[in-house]
N, CA, C and O atoms as a Tripos MOL2 file, in Angstrom:
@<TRIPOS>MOLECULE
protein
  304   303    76     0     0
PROTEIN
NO_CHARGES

@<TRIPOS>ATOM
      1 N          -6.8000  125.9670  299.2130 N.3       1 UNK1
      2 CA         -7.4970  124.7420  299.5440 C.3       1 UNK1
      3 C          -7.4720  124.4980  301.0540 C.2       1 UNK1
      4 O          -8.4490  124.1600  301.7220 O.2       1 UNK1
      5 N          -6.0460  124.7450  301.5750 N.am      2 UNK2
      6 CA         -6.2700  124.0230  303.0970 C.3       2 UNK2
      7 C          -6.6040  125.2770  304.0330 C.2       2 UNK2
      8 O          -6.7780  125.0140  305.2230 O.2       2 UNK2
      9 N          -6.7020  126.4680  303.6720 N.am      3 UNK3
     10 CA         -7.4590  127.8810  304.1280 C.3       3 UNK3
     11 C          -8.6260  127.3800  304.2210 C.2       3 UNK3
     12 O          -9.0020  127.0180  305.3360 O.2       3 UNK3
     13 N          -9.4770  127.2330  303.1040 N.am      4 UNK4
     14 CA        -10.9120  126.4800  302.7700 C.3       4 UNK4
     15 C         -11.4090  125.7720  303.8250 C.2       4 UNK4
     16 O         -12.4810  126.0360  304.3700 O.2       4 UNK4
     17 N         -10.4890  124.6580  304.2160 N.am      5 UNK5
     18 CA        -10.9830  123.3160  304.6380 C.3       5 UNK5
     19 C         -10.6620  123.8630  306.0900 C.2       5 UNK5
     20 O         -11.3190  123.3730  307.0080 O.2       5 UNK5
     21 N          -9.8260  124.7180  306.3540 N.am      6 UNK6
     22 CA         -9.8990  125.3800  308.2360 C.3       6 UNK6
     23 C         -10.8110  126.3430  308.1790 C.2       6 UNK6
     24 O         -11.0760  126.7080  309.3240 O.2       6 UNK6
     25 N         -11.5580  127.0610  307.1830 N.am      7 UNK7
     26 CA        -12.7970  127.5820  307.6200 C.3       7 UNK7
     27 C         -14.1640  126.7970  307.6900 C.2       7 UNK7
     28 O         -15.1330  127.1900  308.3390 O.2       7 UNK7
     29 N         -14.1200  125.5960  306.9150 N.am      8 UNK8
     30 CA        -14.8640  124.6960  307.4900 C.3       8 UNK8
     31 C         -15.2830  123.9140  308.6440 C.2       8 UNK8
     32 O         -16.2540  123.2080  308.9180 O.2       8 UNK8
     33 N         -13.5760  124.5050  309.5720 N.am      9 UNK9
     34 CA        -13.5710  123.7150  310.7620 C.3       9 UNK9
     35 C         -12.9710  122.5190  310.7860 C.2       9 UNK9
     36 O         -13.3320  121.6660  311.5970 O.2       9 UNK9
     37 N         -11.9340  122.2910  309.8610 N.am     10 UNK10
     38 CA        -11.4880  120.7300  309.5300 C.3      10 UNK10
     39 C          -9.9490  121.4760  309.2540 C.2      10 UNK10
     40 O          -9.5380  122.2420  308.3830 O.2      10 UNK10
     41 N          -9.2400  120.7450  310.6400 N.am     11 UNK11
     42 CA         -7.6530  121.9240  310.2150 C.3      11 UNK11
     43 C          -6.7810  120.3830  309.7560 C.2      11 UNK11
     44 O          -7.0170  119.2850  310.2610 O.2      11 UNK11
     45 N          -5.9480  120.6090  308.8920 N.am     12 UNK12
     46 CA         -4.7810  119.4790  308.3590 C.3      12 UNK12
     47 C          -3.8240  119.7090  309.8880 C.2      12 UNK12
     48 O          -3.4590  120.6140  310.6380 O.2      12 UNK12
     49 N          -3.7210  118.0720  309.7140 N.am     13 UNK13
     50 CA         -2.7170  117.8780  310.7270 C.3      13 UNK13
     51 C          -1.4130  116.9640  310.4560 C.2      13 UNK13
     52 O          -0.5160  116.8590  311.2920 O.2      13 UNK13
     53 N          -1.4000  116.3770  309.3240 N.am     14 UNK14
     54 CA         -0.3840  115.9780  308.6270 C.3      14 UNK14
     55 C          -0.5880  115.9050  307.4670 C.2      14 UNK14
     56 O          -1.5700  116.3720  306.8890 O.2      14 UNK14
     57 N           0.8100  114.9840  306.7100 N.am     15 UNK15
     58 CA          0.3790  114.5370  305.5430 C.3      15 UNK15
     59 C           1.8160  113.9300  305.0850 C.2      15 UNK15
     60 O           2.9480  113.9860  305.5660 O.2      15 UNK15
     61 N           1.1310  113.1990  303.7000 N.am     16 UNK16
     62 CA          1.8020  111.5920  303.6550 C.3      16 UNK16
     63 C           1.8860  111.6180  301.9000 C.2      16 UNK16
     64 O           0.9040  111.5750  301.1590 O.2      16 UNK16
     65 N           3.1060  111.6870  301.5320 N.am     17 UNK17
     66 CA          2.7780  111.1770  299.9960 C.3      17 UNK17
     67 C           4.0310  110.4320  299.8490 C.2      17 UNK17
     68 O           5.0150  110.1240  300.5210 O.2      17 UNK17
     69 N           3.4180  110.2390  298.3320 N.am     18 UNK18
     70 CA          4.2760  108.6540  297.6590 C.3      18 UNK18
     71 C           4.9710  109.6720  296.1060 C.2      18 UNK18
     72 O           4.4770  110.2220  295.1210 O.2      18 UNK18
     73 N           6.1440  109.4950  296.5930 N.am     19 UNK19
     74 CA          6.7370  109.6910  294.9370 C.3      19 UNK19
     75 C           7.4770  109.2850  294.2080 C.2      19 UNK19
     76 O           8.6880  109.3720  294.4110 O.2      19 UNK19
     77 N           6.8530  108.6060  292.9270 N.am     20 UNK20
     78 CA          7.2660  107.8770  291.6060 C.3      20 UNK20
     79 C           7.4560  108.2930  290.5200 C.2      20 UNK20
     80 O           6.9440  109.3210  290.0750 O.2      20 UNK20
     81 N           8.4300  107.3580  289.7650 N.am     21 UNK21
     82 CA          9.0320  108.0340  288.0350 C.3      21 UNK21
     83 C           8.7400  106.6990  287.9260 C.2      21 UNK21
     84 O           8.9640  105.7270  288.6470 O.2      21 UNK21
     85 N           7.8750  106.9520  286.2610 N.am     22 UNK22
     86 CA          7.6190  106.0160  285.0500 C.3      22 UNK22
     87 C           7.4730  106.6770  283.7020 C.2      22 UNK22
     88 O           7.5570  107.9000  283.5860 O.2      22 UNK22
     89 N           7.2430  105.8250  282.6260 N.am     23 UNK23
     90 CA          6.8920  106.1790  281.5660 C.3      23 UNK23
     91 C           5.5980  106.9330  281.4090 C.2      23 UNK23
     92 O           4.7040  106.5520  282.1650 O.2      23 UNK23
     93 N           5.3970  107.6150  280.8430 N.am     24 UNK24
     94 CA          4.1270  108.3980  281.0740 C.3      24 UNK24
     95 C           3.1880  107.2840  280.2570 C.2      24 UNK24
     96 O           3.7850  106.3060  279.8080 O.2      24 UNK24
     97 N           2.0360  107.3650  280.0860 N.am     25 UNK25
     98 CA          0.9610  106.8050  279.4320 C.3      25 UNK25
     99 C           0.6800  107.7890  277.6180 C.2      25 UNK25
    100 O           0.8410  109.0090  277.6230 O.2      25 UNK25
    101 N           0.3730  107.2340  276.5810 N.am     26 UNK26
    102 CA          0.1980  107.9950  275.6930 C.3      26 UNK26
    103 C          -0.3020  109.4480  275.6850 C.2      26 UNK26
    104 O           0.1400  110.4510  275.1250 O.2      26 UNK26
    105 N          -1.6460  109.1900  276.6980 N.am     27 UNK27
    106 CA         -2.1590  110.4700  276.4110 C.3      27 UNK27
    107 C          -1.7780  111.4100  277.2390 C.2      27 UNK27
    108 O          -2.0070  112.5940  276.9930 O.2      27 UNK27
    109 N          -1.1170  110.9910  278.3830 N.am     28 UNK28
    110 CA         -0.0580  112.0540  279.4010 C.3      28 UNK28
    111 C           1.0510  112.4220  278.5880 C.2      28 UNK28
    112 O           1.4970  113.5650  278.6860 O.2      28 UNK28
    113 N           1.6420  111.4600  277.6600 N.am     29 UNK29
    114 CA          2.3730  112.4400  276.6550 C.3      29 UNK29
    115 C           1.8100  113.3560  276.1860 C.2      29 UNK29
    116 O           2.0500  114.4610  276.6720 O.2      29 UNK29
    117 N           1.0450  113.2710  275.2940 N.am     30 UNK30
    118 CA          0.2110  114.2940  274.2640 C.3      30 UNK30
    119 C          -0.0560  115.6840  275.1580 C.2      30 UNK30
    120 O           0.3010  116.8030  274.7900 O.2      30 UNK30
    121 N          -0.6480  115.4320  276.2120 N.am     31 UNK31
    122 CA         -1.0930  116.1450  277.1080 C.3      31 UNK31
    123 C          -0.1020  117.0260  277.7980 C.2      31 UNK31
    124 O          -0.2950  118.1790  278.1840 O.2      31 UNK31
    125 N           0.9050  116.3650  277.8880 N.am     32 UNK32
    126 CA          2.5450  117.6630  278.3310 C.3      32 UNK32
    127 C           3.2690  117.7300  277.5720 C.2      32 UNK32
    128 O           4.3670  118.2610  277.7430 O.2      32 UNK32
    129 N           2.9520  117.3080  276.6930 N.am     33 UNK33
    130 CA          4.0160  117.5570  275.8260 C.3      33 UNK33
    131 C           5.6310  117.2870  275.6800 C.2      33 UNK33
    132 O           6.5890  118.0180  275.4260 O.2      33 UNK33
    133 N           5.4490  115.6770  276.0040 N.am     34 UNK34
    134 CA          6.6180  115.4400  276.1150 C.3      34 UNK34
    135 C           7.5370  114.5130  275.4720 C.2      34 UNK34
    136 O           6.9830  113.4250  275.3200 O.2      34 UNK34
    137 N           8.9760  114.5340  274.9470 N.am     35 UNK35
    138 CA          9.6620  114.4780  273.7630 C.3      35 UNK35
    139 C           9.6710  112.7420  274.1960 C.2      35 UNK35
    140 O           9.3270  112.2270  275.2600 O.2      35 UNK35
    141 N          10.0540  112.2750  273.2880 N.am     36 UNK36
    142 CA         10.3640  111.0600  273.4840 C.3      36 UNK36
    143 C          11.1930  110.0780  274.4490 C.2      36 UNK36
    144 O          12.3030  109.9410  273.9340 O.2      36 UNK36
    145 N          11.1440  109.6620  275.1190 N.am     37 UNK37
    146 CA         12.0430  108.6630  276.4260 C.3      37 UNK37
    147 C          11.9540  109.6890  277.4050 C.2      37 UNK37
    148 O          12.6170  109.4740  278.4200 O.2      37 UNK37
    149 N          11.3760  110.6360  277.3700 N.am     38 UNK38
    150 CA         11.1000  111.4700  279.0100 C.3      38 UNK38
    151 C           9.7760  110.6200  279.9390 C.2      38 UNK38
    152 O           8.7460  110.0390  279.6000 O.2      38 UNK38
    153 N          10.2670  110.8360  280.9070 N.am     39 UNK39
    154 CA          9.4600  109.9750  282.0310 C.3      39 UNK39
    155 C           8.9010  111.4850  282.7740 C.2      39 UNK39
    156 O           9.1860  112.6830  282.7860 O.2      39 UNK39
    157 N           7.9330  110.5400  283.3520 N.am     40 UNK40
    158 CA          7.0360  111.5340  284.5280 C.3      40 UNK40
    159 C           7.5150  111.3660  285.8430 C.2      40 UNK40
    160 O           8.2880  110.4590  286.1520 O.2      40 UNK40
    161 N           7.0110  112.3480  286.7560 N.am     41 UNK41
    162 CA          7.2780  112.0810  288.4720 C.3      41 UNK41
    163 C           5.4740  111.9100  288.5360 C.2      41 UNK41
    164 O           4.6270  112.5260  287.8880 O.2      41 UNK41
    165 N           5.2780  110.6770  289.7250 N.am     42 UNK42
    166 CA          4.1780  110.6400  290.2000 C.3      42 UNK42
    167 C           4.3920  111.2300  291.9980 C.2      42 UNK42
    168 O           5.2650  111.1240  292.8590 O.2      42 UNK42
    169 N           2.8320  111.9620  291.8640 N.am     43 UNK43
    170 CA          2.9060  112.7130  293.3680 C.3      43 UNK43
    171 C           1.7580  112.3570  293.7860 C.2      43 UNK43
    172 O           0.6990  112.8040  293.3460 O.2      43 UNK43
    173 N           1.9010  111.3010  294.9060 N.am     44 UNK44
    174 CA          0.5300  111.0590  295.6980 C.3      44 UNK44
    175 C           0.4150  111.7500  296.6770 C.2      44 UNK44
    176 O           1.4200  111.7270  297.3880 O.2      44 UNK44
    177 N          -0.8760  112.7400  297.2400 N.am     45 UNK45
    178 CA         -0.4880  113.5420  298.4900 C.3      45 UNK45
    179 C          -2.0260  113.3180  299.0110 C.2      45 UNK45
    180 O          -3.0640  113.6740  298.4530 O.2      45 UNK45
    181 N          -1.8320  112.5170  300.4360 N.am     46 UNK46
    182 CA         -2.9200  112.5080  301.1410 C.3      46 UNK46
    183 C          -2.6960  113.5220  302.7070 C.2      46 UNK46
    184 O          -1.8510  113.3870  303.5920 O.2      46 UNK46
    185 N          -3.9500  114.6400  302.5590 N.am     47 UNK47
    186 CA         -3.5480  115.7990  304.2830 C.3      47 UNK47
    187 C          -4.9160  114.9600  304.6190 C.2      47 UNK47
    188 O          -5.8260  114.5700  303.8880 O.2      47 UNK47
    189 N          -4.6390  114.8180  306.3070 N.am     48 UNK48
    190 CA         -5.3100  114.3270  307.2780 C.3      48 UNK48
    191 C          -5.5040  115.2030  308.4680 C.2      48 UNK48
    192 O          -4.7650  116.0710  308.9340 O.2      48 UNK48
    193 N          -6.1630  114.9600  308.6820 N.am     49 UNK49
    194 CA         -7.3780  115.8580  310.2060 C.3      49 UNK49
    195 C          -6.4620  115.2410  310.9070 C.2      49 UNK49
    196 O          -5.6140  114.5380  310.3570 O.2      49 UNK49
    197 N          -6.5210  115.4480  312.3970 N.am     50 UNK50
    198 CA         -5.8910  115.0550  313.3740 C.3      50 UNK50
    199 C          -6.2100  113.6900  313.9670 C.2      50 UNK50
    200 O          -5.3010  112.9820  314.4010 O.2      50 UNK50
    201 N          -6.9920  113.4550  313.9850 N.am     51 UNK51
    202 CA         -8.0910  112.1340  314.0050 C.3      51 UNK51
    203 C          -7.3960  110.5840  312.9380 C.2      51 UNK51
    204 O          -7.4130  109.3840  313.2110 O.2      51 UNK51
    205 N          -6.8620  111.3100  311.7390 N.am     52 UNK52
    206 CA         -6.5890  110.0240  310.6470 C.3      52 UNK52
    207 C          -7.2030  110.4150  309.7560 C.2      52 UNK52
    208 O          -6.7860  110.0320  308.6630 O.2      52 UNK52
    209 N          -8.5720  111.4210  309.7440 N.am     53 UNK53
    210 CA         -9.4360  111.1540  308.8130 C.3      53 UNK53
    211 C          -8.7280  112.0860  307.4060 C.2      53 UNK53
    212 O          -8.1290  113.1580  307.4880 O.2      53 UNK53
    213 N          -9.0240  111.2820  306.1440 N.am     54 UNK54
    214 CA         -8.1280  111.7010  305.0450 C.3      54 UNK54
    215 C          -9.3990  113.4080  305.1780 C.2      54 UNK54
    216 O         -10.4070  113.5740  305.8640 O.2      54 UNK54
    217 N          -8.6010  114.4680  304.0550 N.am     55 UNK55
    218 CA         -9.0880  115.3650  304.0640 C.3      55 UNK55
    219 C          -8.6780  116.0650  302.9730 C.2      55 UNK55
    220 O          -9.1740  117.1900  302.9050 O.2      55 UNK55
    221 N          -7.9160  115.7570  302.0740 N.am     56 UNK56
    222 CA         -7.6450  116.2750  300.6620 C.3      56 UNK56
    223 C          -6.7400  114.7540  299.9500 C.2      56 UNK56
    224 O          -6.0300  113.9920  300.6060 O.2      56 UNK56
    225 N          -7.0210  114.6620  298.5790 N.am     57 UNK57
    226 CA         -6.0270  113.5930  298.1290 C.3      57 UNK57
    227 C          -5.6920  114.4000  296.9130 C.2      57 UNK57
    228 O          -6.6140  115.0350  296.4010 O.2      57 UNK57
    229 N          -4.3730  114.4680  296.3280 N.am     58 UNK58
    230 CA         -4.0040  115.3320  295.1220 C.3      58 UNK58
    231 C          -2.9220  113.8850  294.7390 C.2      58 UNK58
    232 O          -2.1690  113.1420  295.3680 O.2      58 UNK58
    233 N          -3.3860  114.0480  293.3530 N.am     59 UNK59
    234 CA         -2.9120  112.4520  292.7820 C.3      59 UNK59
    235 C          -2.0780  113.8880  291.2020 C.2      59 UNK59
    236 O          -2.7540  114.6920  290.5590 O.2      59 UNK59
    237 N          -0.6610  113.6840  291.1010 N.am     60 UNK60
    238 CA         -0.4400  114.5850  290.6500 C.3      60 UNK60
    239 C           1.0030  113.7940  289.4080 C.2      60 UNK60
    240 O           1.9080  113.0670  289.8170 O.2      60 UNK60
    241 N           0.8320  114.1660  288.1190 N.am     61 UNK61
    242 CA          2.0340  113.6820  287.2290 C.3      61 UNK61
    243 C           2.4220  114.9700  286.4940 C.2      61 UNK61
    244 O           1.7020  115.7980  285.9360 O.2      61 UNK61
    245 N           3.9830  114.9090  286.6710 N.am     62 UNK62
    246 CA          4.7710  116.1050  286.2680 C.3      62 UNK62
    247 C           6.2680  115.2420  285.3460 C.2      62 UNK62
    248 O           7.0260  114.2780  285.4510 O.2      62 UNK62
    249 N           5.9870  116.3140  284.5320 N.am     63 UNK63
    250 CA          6.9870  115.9760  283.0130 C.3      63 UNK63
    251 C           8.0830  115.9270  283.8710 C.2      63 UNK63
    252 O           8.1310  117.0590  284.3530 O.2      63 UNK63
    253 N           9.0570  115.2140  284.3710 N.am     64 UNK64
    254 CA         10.3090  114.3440  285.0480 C.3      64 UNK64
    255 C          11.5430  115.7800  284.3470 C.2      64 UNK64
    256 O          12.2160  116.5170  285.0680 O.2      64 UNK64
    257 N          11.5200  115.8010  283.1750 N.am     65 UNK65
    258 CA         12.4080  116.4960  283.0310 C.3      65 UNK65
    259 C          12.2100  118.4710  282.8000 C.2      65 UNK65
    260 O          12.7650  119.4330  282.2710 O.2      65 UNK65
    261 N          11.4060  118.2210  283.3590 N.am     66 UNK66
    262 CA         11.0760  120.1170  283.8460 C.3      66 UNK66
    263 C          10.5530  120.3890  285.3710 C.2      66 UNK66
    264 O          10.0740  121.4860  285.6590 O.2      66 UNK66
    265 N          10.6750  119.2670  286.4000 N.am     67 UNK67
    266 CA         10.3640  119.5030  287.5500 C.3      67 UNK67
    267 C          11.7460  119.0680  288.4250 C.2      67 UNK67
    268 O          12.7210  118.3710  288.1410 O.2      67 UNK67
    269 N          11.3470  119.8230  289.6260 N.am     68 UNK68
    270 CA         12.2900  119.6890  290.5640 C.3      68 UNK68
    271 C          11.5280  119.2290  292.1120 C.2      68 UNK68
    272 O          10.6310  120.0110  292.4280 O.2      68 UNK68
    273 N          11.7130  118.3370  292.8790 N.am     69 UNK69
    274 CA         10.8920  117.9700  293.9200 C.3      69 UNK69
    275 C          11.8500  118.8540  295.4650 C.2      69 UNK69
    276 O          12.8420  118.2730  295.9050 O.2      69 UNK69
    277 N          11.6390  119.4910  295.7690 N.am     70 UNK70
    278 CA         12.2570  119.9030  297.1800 C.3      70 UNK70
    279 C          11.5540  119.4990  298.6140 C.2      70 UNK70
    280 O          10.3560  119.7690  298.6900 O.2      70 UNK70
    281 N          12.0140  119.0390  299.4670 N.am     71 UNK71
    282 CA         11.2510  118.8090  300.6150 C.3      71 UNK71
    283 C          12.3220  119.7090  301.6290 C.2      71 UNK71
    284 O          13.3040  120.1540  301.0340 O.2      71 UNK71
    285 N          12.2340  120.0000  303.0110 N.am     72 UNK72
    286 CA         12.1310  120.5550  304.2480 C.3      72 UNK72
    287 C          11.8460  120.1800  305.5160 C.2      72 UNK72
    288 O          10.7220  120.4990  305.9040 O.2      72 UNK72
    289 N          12.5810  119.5580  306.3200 N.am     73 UNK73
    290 CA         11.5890  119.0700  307.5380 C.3      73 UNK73
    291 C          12.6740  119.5040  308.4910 C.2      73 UNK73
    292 O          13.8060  119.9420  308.2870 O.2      73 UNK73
    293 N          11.7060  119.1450  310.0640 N.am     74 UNK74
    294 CA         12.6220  119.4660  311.1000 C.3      74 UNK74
    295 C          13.1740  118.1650  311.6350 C.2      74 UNK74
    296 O          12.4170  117.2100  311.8120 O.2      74 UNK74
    297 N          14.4310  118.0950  311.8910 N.am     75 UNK75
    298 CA         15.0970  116.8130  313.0330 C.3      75 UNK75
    299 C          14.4470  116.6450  314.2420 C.2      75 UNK75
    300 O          15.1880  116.5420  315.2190 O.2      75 UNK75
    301 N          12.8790  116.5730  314.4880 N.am     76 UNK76
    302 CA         12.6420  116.6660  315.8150 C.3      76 UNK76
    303 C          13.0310  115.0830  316.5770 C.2      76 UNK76
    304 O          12.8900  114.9310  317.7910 O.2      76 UNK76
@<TRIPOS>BOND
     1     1     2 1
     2     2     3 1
     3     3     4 2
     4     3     5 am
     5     5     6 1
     6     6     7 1
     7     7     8 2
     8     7     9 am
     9     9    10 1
    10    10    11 1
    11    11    12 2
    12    11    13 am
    13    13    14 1
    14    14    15 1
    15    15    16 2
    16    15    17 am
    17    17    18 1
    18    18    19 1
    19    19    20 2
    20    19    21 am
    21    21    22 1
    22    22    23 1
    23    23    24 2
    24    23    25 am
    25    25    26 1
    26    26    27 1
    27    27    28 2
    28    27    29 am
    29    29    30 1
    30    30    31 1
    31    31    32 2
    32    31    33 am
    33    33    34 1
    34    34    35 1
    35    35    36 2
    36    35    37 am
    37    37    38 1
    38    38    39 1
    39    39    40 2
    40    39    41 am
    41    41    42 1
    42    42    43 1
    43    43    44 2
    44    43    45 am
    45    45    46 1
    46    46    47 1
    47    47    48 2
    48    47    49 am
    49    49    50 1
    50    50    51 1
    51    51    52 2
    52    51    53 am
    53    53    54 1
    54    54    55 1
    55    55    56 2
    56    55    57 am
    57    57    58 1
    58    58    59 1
    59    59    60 2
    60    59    61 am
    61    61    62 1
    62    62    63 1
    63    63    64 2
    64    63    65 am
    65    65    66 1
    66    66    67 1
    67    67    68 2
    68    67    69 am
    69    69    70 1
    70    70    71 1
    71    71    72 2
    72    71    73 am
    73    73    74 1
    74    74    75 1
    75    75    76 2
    76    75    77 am
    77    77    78 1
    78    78    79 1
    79    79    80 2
    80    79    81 am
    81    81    82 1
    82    82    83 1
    83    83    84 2
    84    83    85 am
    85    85    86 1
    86    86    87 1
    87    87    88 2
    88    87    89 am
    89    89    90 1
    90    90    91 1
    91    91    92 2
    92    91    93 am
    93    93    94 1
    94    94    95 1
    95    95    96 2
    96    95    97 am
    97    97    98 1
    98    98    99 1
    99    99   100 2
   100    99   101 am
   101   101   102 1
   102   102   103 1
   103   103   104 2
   104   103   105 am
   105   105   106 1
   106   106   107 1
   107   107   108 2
   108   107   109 am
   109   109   110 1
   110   110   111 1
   111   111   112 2
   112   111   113 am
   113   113   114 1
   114   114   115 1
   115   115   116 2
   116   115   117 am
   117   117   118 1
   118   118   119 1
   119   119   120 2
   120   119   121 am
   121   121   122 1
   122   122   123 1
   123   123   124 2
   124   123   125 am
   125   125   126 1
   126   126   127 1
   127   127   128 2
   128   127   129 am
   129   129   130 1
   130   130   131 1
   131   131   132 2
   132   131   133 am
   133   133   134 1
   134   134   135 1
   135   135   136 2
   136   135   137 am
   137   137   138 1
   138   138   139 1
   139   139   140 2
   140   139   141 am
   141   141   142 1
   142   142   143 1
   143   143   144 2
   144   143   145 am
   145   145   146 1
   146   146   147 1
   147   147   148 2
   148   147   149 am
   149   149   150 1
   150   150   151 1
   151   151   152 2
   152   151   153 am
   153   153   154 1
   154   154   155 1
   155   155   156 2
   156   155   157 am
   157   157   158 1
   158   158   159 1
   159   159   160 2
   160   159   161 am
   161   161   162 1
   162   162   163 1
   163   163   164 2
   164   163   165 am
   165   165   166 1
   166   166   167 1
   167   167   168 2
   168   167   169 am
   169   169   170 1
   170   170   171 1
   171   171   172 2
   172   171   173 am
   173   173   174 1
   174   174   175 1
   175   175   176 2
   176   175   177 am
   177   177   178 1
   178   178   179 1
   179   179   180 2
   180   179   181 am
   181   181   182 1
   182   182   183 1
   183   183   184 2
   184   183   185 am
   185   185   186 1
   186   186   187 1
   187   187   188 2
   188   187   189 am
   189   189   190 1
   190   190   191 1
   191   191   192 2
   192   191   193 am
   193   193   194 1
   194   194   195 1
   195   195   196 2
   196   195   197 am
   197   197   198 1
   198   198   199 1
   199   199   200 2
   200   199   201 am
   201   201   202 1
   202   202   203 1
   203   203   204 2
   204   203   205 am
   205   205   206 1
   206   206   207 1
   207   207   208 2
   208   207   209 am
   209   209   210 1
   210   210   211 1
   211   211   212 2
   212   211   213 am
   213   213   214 1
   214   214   215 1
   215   215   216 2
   216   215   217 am
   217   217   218 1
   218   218   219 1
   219   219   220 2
   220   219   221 am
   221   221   222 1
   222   222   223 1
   223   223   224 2
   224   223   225 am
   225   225   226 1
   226   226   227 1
   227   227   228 2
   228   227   229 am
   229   229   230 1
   230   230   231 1
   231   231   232 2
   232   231   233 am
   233   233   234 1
   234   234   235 1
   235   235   236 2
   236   235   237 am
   237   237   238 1
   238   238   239 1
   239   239   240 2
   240   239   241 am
   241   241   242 1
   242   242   243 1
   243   243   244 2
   244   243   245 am
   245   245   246 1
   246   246   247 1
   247   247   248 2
   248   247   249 am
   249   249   250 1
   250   250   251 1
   251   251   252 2
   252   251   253 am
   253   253   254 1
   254   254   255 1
   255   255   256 2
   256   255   257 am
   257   257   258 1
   258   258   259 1
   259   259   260 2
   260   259   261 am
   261   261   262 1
   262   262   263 1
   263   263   264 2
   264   263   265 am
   265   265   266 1
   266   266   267 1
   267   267   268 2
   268   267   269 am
   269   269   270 1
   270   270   271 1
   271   271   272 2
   272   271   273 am
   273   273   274 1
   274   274   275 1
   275   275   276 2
   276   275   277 am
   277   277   278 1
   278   278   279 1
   279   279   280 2
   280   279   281 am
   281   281   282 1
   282   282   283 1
   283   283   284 2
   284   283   285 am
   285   285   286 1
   286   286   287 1
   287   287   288 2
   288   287   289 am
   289   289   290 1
   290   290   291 1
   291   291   292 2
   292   291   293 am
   293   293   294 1
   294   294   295 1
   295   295   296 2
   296   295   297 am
   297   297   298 1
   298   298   299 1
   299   299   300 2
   300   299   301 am
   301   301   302 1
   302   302   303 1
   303   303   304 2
@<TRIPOS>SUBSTRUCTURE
     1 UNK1         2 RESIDUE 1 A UNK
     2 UNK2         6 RESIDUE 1 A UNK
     3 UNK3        10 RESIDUE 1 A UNK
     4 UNK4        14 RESIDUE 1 A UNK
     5 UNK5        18 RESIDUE 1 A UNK
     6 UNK6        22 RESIDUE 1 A UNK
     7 UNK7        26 RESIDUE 1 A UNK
     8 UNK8        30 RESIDUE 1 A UNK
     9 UNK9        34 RESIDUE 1 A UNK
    10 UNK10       38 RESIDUE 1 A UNK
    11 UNK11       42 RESIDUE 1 A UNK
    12 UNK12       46 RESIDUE 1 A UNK
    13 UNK13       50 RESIDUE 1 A UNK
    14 UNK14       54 RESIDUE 1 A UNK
    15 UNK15       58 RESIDUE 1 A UNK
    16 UNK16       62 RESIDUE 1 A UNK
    17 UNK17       66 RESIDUE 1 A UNK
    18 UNK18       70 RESIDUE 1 A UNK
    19 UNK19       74 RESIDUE 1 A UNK
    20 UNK20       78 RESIDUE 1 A UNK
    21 UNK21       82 RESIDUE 1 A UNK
    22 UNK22       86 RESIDUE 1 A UNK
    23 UNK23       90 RESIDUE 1 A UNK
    24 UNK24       94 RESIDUE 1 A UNK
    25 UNK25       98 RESIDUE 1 A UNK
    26 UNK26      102 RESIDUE 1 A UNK
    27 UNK27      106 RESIDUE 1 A UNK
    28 UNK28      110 RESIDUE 1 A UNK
    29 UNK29      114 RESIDUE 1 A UNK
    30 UNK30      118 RESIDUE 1 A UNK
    31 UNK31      122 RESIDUE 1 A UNK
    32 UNK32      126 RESIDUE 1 A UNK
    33 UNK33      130 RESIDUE 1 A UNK
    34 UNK34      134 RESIDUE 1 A UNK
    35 UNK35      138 RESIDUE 1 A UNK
    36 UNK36      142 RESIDUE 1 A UNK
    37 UNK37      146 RESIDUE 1 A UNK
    38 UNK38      150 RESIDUE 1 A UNK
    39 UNK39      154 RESIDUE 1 A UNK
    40 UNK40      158 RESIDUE 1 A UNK
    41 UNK41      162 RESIDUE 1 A UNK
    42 UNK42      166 RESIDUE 1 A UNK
    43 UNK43      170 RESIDUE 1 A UNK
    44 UNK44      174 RESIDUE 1 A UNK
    45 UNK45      178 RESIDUE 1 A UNK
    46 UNK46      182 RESIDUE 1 A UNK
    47 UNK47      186 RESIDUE 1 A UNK
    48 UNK48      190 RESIDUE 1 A UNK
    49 UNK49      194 RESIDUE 1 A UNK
    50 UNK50      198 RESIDUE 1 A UNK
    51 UNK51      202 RESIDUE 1 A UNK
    52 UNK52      206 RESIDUE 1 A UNK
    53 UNK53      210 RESIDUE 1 A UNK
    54 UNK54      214 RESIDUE 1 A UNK
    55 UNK55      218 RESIDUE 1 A UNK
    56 UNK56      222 RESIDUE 1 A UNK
    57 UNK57      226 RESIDUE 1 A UNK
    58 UNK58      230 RESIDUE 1 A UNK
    59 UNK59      234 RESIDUE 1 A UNK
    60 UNK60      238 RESIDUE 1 A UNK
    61 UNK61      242 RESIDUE 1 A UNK
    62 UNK62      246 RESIDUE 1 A UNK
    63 UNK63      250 RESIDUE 1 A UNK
    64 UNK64      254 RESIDUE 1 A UNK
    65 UNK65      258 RESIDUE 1 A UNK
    66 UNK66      262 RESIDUE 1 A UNK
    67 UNK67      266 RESIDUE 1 A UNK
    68 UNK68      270 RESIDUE 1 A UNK
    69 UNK69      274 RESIDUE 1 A UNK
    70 UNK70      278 RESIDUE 1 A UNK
    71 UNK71      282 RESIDUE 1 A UNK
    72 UNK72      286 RESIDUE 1 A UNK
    73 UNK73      290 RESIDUE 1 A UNK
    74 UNK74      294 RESIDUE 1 A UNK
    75 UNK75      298 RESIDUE 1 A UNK
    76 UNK76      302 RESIDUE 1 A UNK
């Protein structure tokens, strides 16, 4: 995707997300298959051009108890 969007000429220059645990919704159960009192992780991920301008949004729910979230950054 963000290969894609730099051969378009539009390079990511950051990015910003939000992440939440809730109850899933019925049909997000059905849909992952998931056992009873398991919760979801919500993953909001907005990448931005250098400018501000948004440039991908991935709105993302993962079964809470088969995911693992890792992040990485530098102390600058």
């Amino acid at each position: 995707m963000y290969a894609r969007l730099e051969e378009s000429g539009r390079r990511v220059a950051s990015f910003a997300e939000k992440v939440g645990s809730r109850m899933p919704t019925p049909e997000e159960a059905s849909r992952l298959q998931l056992g009873q009192g398991v919760t979801v992780l919500t993953v909001a991920r907005v990448a931005y051009a250098q400018d501000g301008t948004p440039l991908e949004v991935n709105d993302m729910v993962l079964p809470a108890d088969r995911c693992e979230l890792t992040y990485e950054w530098t102390a600058d």
